[in-house]
N, C-alpha and C positions, 0 to 999 in steps of 0.2 A: 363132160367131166374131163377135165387136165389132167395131167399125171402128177401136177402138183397138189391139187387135191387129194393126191390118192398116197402121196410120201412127197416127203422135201427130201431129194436124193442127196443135196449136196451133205447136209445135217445128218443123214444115215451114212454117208461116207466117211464122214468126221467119226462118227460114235464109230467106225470099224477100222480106222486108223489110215483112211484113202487106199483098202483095201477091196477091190471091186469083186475079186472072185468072193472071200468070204465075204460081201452084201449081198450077192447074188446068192449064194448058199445059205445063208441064215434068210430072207425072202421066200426062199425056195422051203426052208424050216416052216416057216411061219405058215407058210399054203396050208401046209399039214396039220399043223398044230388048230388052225383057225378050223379047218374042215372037222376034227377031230372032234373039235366042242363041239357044233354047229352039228353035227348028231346026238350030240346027247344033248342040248339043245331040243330037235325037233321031236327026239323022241317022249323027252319031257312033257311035251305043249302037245304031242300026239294023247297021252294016258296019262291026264296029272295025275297027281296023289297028295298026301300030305308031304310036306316037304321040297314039293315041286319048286315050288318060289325058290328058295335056297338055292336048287340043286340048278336052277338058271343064272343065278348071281354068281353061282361058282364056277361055270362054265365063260358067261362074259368075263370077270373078273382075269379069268387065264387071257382070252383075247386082246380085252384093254392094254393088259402090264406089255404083253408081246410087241402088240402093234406101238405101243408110246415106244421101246427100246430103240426099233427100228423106224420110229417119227413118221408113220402110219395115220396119220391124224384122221382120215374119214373112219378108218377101222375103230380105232380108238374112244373116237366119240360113239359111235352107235353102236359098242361094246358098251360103254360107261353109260349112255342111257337107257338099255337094257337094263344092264346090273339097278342101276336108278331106280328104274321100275316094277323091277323084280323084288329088291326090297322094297320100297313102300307099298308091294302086294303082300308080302312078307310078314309085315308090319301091321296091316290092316286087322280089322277084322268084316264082317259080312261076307258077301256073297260071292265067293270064290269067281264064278264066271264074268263077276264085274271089273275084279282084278286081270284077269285073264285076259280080258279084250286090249289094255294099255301093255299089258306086256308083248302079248300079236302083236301090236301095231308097230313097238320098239326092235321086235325081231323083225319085223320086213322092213323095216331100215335098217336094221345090220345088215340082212340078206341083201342090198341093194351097194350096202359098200364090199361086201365081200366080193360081189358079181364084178365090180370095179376095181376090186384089187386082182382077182381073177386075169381079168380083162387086161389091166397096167402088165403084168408079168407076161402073159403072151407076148405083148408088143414088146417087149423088150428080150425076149428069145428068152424066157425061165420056167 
């Protein structure tokens, strides 16, 4: 995985005005913010409920918007195909643990871009 993969720095530089401490600070936001969900997330998928689906689409949805600001595209997308997922489980009707397995599988690809957004900010000292 590249680091361009993981942000287009020059493009997140631009949206911050060729401001590199605040990229780095709002980055350094974002870890937070992204881990933030990403519990209530798993706590979600630990003890659904009704409403679980939702309350997954609300939590990616926060990731998506963050990660597109700062042009985050691996996050972005495996943020947006959760949320994706999470609604058309939402949406569904039948048997709740059928839905369940497409949205799993959409969070362990977010979880795999997170790991690599993780991973991008160590190397870059954030």
């Amino acid at each position: 995985m590249s680091a361009s993969d993981v942000i287009d720095w020059d493009e997140a530089m631009e949206q911050c005005g060729d401001d590199e401490e605040f990229l780095r600070e709002l980055l350094a936001d974002l870890r937070g913010e992204v881990d933030t969900q990403l519990v209530k997330i798993e706590e979600t998928l630990r003890m659904p409920t009704d409403g679980c689906f939702h309350a997954i689409m609300r939590a990616s949805h926060v990731i998506k918007g963050a990660a597109s600001n700062l042009m985050c595209q691996q996050l972005r997308l495996g943020a947006m195909n959760l949320e994706s997922a999470a609604a058309a489980a939402n949406d569904a009707s039948g048997d709740m643990h059928a839905q369940m397995h497409n949205v799993q599988q959409r969070y362990q690809d977010l979880r795999v871009a997170v790991e690599n957004y993780h991973a991008f900010l160590r190397s870059v000292g954030i």
